[in-house]
KOLRO-253620 format. One record per residue (C-alpha): residue number from 1; residue in one letter; y, x, z. Coordinates in steps of 0.1 Angstrom, whole numbers, plus 5000, padded with zeros to 4 digits. Layout:
! residues N
resi = NUM; resn = A; v = Y; u = X; w = Z
...
//
This chain:
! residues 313
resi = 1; resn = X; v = 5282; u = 5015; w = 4634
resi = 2; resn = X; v = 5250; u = 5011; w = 4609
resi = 3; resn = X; v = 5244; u = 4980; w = 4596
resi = 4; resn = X; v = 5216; u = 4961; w = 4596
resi = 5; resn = X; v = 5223; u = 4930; w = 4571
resi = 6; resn = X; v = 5204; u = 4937; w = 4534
resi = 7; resn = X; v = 5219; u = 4930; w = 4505
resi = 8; resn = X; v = 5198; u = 4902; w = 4480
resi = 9; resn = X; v = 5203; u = 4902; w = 4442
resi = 10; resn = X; v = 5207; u = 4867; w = 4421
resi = 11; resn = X; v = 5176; u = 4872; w = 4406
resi = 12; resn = X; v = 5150; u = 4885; w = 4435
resi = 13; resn = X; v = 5121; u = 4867; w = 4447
resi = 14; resn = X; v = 5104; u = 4870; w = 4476
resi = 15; resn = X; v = 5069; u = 4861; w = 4466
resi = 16; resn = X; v = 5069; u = 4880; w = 4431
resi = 17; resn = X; v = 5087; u = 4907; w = 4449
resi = 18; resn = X; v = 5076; u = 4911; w = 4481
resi = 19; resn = X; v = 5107; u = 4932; w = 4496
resi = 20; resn = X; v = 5136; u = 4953; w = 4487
resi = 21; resn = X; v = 5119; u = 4986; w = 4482
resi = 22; resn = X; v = 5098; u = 4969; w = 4460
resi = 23; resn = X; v = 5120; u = 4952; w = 4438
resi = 24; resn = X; v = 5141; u = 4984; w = 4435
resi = 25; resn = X; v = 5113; u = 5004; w = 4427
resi = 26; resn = X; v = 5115; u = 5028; w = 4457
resi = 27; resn = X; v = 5090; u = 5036; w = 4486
resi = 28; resn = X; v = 5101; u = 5027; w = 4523
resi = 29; resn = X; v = 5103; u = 5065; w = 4527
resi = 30; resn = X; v = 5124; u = 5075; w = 4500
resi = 31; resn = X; v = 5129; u = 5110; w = 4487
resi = 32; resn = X; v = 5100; u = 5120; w = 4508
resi = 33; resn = X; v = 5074; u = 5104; w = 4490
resi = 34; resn = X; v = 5080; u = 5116; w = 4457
resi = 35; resn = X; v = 5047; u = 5131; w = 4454
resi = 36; resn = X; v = 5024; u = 5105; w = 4471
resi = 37; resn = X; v = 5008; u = 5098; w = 4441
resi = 38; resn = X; v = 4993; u = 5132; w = 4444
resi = 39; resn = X; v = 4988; u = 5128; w = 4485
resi = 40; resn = X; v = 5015; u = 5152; w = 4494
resi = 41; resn = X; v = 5037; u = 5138; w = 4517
resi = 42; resn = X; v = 5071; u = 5159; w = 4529
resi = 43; resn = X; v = 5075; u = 5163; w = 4563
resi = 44; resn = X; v = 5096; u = 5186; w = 4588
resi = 45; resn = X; v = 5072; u = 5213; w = 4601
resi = 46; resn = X; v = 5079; u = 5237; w = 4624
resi = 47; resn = X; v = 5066; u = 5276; w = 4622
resi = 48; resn = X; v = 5039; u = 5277; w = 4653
resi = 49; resn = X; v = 5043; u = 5317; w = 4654
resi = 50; resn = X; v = 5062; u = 5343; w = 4642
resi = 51; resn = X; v = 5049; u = 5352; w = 4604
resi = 52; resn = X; v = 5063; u = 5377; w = 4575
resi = 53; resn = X; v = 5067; u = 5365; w = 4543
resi = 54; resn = X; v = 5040; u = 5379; w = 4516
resi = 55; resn = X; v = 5071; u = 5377; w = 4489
resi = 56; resn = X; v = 5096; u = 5397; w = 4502
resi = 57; resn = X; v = 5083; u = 5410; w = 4538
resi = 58; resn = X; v = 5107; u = 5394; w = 4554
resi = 59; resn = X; v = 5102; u = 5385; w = 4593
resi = 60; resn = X; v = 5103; u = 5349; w = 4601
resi = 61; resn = X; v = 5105; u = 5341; w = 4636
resi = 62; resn = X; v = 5090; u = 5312; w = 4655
resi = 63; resn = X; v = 5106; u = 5276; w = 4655
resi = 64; resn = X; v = 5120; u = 5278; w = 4621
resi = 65; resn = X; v = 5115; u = 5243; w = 4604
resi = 66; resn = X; v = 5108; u = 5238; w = 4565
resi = 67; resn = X; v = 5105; u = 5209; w = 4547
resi = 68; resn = X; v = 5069; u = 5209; w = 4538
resi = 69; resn = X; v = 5042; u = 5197; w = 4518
resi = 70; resn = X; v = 5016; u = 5179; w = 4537
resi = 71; resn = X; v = 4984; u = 5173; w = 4529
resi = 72; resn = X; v = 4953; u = 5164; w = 4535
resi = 73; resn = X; v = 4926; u = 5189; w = 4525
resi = 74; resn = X; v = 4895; u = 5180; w = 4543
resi = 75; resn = X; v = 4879; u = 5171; w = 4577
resi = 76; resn = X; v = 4863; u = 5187; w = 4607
resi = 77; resn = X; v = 4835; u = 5162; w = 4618
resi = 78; resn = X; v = 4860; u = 5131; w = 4616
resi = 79; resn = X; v = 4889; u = 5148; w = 4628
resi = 80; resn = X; v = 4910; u = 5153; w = 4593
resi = 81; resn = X; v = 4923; u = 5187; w = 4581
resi = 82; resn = X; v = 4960; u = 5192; w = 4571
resi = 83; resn = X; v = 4975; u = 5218; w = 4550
resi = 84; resn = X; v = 5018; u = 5227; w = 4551
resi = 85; resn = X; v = 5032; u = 5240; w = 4521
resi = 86; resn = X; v = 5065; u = 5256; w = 4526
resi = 87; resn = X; v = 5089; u = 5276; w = 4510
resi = 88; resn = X; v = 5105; u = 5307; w = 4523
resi = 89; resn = X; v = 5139; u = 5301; w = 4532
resi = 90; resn = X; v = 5145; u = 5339; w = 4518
resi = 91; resn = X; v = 5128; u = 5344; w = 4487
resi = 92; resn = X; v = 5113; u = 5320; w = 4463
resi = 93; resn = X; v = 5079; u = 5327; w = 4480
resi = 94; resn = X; v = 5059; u = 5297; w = 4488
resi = 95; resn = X; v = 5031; u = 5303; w = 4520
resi = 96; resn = X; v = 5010; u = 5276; w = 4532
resi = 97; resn = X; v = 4996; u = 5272; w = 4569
resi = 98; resn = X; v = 4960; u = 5250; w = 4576
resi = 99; resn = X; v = 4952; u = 5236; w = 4611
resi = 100; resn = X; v = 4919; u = 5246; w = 4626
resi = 101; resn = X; v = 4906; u = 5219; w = 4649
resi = 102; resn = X; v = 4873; u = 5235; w = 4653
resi = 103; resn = X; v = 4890; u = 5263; w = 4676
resi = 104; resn = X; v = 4925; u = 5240; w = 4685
resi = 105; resn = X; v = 4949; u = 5267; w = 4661
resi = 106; resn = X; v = 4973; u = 5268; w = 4630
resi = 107; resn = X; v = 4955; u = 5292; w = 4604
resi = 108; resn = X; v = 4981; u = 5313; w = 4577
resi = 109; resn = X; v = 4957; u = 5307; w = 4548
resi = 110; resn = X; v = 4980; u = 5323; w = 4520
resi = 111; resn = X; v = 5013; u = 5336; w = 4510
resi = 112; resn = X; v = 5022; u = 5355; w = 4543
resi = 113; resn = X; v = 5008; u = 5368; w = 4571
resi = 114; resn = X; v = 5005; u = 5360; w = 4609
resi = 115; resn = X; v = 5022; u = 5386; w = 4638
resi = 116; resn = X; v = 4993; u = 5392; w = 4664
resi = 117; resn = X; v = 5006; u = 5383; w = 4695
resi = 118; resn = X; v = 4970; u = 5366; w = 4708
resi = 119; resn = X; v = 4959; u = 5377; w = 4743
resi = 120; resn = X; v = 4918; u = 5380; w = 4740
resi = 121; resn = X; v = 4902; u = 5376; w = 4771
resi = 122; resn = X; v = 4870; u = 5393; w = 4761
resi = 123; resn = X; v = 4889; u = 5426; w = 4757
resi = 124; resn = X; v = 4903; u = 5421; w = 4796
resi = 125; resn = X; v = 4870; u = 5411; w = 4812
resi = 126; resn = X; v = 4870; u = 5376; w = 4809
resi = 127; resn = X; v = 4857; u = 5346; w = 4784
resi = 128; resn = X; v = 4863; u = 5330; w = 4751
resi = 129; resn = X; v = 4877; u = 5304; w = 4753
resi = 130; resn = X; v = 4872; u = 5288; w = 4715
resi = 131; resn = X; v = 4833; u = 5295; w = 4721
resi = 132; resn = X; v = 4812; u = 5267; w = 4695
resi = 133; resn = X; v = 4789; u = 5283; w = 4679
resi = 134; resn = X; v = 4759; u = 5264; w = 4688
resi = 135; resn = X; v = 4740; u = 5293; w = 4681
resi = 136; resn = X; v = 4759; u = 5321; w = 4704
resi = 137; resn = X; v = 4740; u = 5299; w = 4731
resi = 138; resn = X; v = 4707; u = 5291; w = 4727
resi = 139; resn = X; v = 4695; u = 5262; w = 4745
resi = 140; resn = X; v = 4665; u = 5262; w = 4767
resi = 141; resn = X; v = 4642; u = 5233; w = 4763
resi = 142; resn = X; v = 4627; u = 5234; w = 4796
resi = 143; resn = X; v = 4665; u = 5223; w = 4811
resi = 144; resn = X; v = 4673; u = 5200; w = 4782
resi = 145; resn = X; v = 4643; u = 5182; w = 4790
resi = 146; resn = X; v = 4646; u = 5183; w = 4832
resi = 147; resn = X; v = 4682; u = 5170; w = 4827
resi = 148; resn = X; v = 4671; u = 5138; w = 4805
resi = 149; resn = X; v = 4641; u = 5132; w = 4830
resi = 150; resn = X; v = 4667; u = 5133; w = 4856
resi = 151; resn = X; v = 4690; u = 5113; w = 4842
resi = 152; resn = X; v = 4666; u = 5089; w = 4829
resi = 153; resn = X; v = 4652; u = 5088; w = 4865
resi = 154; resn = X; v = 4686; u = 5083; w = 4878
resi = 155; resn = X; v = 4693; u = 5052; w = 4852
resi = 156; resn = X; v = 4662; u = 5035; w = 4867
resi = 157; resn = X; v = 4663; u = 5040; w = 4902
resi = 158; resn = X; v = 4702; u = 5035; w = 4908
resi = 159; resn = X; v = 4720; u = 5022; w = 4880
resi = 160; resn = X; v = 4701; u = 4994; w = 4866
resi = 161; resn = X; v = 4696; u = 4981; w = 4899
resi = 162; resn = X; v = 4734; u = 4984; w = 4910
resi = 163; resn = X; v = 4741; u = 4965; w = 4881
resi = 164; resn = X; v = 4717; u = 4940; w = 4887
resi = 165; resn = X; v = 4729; u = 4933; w = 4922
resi = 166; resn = X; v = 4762; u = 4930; w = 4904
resi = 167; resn = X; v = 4754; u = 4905; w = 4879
resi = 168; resn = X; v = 4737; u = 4884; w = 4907
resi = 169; resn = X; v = 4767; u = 4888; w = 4928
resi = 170; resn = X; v = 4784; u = 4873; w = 4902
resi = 171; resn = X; v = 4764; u = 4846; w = 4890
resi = 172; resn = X; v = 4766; u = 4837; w = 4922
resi = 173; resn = X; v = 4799; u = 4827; w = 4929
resi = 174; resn = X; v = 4804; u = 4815; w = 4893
resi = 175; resn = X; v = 4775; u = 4792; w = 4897
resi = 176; resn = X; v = 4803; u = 4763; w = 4909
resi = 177; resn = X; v = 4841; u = 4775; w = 4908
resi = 178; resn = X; v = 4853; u = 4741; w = 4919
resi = 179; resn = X; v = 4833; u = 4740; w = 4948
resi = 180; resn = X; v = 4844; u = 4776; w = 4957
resi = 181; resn = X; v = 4881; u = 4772; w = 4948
resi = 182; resn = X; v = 4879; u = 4739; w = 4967
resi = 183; resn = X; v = 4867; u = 4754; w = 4997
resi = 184; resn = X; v = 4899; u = 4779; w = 4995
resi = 185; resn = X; v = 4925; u = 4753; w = 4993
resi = 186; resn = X; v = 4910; u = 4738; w = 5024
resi = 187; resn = X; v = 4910; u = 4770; w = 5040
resi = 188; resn = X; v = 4948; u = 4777; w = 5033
resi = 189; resn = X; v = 4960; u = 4743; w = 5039
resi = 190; resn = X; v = 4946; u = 4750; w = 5071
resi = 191; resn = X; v = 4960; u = 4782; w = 5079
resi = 192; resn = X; v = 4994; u = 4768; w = 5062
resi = 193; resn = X; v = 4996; u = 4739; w = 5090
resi = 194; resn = X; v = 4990; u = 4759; w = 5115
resi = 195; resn = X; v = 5017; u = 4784; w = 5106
resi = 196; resn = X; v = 5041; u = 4754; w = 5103
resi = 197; resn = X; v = 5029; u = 4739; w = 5141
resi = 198; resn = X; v = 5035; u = 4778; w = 5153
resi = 199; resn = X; v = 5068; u = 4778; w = 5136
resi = 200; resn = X; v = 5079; u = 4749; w = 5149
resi = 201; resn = X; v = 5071; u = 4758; w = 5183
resi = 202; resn = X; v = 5092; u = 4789; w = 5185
resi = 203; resn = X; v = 5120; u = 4770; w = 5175
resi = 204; resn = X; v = 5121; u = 4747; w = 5202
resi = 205; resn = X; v = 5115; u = 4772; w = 5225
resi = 206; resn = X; v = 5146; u = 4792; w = 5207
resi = 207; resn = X; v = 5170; u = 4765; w = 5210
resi = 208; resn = X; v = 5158; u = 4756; w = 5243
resi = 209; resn = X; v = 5167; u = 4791; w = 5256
resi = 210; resn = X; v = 5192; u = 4801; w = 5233
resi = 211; resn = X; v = 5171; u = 4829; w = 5217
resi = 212; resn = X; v = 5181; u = 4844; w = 5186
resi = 213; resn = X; v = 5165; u = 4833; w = 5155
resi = 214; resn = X; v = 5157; u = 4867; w = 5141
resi = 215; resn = X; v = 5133; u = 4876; w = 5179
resi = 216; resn = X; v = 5096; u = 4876; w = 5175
resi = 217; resn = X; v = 5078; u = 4854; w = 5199
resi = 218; resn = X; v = 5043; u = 4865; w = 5210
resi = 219; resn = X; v = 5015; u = 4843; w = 5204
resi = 220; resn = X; v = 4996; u = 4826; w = 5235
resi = 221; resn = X; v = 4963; u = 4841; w = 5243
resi = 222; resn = X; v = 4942; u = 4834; w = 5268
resi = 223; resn = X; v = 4948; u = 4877; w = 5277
resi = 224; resn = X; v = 4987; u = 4869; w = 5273
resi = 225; resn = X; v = 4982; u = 4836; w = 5298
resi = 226; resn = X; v = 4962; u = 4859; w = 5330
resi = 227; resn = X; v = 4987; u = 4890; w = 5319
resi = 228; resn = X; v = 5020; u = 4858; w = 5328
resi = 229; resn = X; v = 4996; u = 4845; w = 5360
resi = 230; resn = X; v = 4990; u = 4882; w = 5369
resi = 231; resn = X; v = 5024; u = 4891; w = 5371
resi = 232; resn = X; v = 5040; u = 4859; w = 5383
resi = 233; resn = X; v = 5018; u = 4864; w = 5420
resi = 234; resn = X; v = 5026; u = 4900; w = 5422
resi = 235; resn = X; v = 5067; u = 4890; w = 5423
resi = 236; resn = X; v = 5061; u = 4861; w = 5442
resi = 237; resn = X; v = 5041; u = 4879; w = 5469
resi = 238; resn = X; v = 5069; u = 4902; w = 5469
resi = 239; resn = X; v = 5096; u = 4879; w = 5472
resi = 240; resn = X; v = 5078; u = 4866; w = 5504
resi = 241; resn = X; v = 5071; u = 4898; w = 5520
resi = 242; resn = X; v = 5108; u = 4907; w = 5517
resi = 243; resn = X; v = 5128; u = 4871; w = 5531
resi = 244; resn = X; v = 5093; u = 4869; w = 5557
resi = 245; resn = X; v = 5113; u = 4894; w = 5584
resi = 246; resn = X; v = 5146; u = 4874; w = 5583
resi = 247; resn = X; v = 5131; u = 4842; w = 5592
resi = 248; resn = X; v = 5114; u = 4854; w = 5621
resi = 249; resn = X; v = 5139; u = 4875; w = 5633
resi = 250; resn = X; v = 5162; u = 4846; w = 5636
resi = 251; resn = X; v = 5134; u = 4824; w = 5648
resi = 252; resn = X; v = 5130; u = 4843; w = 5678
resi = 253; resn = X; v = 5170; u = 4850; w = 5681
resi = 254; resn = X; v = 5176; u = 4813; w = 5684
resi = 255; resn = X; v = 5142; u = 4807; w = 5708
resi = 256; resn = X; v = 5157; u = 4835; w = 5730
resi = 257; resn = X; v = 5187; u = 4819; w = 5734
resi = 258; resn = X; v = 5176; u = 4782; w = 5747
resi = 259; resn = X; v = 5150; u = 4799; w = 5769
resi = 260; resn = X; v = 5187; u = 4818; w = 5784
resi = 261; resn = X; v = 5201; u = 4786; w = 5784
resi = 262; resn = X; v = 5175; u = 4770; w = 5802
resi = 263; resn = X; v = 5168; u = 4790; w = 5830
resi = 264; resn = X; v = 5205; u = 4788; w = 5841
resi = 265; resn = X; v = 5208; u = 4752; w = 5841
resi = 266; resn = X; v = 5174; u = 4753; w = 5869
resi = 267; resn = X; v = 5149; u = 4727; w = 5867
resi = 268; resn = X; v = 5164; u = 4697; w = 5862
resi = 269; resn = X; v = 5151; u = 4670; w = 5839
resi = 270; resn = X; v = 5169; u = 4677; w = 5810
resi = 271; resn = X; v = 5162; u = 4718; w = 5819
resi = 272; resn = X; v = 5125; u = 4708; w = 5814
resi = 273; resn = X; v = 5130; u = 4687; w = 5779
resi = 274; resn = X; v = 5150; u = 4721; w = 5771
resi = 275; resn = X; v = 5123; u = 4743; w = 5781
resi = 276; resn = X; v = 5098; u = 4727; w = 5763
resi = 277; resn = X; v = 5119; u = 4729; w = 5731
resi = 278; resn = X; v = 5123; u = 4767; w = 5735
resi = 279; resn = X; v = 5086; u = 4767; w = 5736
resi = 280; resn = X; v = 5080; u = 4755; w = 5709
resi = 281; resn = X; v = 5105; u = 4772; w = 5688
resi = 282; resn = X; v = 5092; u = 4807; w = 5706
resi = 283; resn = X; v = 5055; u = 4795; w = 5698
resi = 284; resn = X; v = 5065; u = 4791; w = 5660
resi = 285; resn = X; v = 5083; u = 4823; w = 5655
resi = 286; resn = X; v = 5053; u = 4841; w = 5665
resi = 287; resn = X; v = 5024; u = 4826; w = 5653
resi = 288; resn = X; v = 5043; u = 4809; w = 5621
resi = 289; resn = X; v = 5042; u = 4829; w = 5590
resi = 290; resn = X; v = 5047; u = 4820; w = 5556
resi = 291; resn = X; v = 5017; u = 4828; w = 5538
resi = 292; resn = X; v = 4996; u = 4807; w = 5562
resi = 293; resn = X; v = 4988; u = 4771; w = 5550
resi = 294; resn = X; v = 4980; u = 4756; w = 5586
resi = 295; resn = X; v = 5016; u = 4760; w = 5603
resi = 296; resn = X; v = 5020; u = 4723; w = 5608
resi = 297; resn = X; v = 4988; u = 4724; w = 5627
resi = 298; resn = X; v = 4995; u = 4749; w = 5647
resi = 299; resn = X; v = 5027; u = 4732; w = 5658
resi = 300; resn = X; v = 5013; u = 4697; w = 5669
resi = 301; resn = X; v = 4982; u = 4718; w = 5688
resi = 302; resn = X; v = 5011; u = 4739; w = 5708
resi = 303; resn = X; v = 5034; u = 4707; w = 5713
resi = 304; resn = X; v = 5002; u = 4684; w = 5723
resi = 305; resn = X; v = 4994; u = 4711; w = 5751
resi = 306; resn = X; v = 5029; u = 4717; w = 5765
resi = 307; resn = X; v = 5031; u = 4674; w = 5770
resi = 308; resn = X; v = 4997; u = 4672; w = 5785
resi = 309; resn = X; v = 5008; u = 4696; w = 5814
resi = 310; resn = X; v = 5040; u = 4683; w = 5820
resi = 311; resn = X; v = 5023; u = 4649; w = 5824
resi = 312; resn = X; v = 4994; u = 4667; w = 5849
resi = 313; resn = X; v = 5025; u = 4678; w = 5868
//
């Protein structure tokens, strides 16, 4: 396990001192900073392509990793330049490598030399692709100067007034943020009541039916309340039409039956009071039917008639 605790001397101070490294005389990087009074700092570099050595024409392939000396030789507008010093793992021979950020590359600058392994897409029909010479490609003036008119027209005419729009937007609502931010709490306290009052509903009508918690109730809508009225006459339209034949049919069974009755006992006073009932219970069977609202009537008119000719008689 490493350790992390740090081992203080009697006689070290931190303010005179500053830290360890310091008061031992050493740089935080150790060995590898040996020559940092000269810039060279030693780093692990990798080969980025197969080379030979110049000493001893040996073939070094790519990937091999050297302990080199790095340092900074110059810069490329502000991007800085680096140089790797390395010795050849072979020989004594010492080869240094550059980077090229103009064209993106390592450069072999001396002691060996590079394999050529590049694919140019000149030589195969196609184009370079580290192409900045300003001068390969002249520009012409004529479109340098349409594309800054059209920009510059473009600036005016959409930009600046997008932003403007944007900065009035925005003055807008910052003009008062209590006010606004007021007006929000009002609105959610609102919607947060009548999310509790909806809430509350459903469980009443839960417990009253004994729905499951988890079930969804739908919300009532004035579509949801014609869609419940809708339904509820279709059913009970058809729940009349089918008990409407049973009724009459036993209506007329039982009307049949006193009218039997009374025609075998002759015409005797009480044959009359049973004739009249049969009547009546005949006359309702046919004319009575459930979806009319004026039965009642219908029965005293029918009853009033049969009196008024017995009396005549």
């Amino acid at each position: 396990m490493q350790g992390f605790n740090k081992y203080y001397p009697p006689d070290y101070d931190g303010e005179k001192h500053g830290s360890l490294n310091a008061y031992r005389g050493k740089h935080a990087l150790g060995d590898r900073a040996r020559k940092l009074d000269q810039g060279i700092l030693i780093v692990r570099f990798e080969l980025p392509f197969n080379i030979w050595c110049g000493t001893c024409n040996s073939h070094i392939g790519m990937g091999v990793r050297y302990n080199a000396e790095k340092k900074k030789i110059g810069n490329y507008y502000s991007t800085p330049i680096y140089s790797f010093r390395c010795k050849c793992h072979l020989c004594d021979g010492w080869f240094e490598i550059q980077t090229d950020p103009k064209n993106t590359r390592y450069v072999v600058t001396s002691g060996a030399r590079q394999k050529d392994e590049e694919w140019d897409p000149e030589e195969n029909g196609g184009f370079a692709i580290h192409d900045t010479d300003a001068a390969a490609t002249p520009v012409d003036p004529l479109a340098a100067l349409e594309k800054s008119t059209a920009a510059q027209a473009h600036l005016t005419q959409v930009q600046v007034p997008r932003l403007e729009a944007l900065q009035t937007l925005s003055d807008h609502y910052a003009a008062d943020p209590y006010t606004r931010s007021q007006l929000v709490r009002k609105h959610f306290r609102v919607e947060k009541k009548a999310e509790q009052t909806r809430a509350a509903d459903d469980a009443r009508v839960r417990d009253k039916y004994a729905l499951p918690t988890e079930l969804a109730l739908e919300r009532e809508s004035e579509e949801s309340k014609k869609e419940a009225a809708e339904r509820w006459r279709v059913e009970r339209e058809a729940l009349v039409e089918r008990a409407s034949p049973s009724v009459d049919v036993k209506r007329r069974r039982i009307g049949e039956g006193l009218a039997r009755r009374s025609k075998a006992e002759g015409t005797s006073a009480g044959g009359a009071v049973s004739l009249l009932r049969a009547k009546i219970l005949d006359n309702t069977a046919k004319r009575t039917s459930p979806l009319a609202g004026s039965s009642s009537s219908r029965l005293k008119a029918s009853s009033s008639s049969l009196k008024a000719s017995l009396l005549r008689r």
